[in-house]
N, C-alpha and C positions, 0 to 999 in steps of 0.2 A: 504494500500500500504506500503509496507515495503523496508529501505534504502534511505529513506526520509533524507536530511541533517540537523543539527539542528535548524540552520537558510537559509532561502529561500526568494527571490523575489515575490511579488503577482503577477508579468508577469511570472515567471520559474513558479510557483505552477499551474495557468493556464493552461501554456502551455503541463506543465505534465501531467494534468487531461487529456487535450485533447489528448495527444499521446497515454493515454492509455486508450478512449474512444474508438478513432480511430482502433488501433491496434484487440481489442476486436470485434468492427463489421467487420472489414477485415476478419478476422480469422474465425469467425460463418459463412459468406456468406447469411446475412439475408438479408431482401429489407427494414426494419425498421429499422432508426440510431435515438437513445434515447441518443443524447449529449445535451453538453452546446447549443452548435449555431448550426442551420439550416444550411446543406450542399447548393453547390450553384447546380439550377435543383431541389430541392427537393421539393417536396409538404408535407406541416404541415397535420400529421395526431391527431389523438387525446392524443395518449400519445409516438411522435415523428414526424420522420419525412422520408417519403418515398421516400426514391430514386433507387430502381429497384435492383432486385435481380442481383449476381454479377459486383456490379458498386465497385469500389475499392476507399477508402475517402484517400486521400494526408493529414495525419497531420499537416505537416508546415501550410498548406494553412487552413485549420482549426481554428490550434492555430492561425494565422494572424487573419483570422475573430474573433475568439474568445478577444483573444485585444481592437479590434476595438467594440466590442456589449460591452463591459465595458466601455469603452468610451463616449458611446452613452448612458450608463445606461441599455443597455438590460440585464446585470443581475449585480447584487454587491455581494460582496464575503465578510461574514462575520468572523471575526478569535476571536474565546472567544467573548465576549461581543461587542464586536465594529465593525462597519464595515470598512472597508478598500479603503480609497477614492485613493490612488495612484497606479499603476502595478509597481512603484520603491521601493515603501513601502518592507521593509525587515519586515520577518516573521521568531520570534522562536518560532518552533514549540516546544520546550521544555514548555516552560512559557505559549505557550495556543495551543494545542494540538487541539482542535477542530475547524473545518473550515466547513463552509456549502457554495454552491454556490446557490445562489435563481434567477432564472428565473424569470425576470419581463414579465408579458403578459397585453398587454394594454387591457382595457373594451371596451364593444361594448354599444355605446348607452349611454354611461354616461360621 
């Protein structure tokens, strides 16, 4: 993604992801959305999550949910070496440039 500022919020970098998660399944008009967090209505499929061909995803309401599954742990966002326990936590992306989001998936059975 490019025009990135050099320093960012882990809420703004979230929420960015998520506008341009969103914006990309709008746009394709697929029935599978492969984001951070589960659309509300959607059934988990194997590598996303199914919510019906031309259904339209509301980003705001996304990134909100997306917030809130950090919160909860349902994923941590690692920046360079370390992971990132606050969404107030500023980020220069100059000083460490790489950023991975990891979806936590709970075990069955153990």
């Amino acid at each position: 993604m490019t025009g990135l500022p050099q320093r960012i919020s882990a809420r703004e970098l979230v929420r960015l992801r998520v506008r341009e998660e969103v914006a990309r399944f709008n746009a394709n008009q697929v029935d599978v959305f492969r984001g951070l967090v589960r659309p509300t209505d959607a059934e988990s499929t194997l590598n996303g999550y199914r919510v019906g061909k031309g259904r339209r995803l509301d980003w705001e309401r996304q990134a909100d949910a997306a917030c809130a599954a950090f919160a909860r742990n349902g994923f941590v966002l690692l920046v360079g070496d370390r992971q990132v326990e606050d969404l107030d936590e500023e980020i220069d992306l100059r000083a460490d440039p790489e950023v991975a989001f990891v979806r936590l998936v709970p075990l069955v059975g153990g």
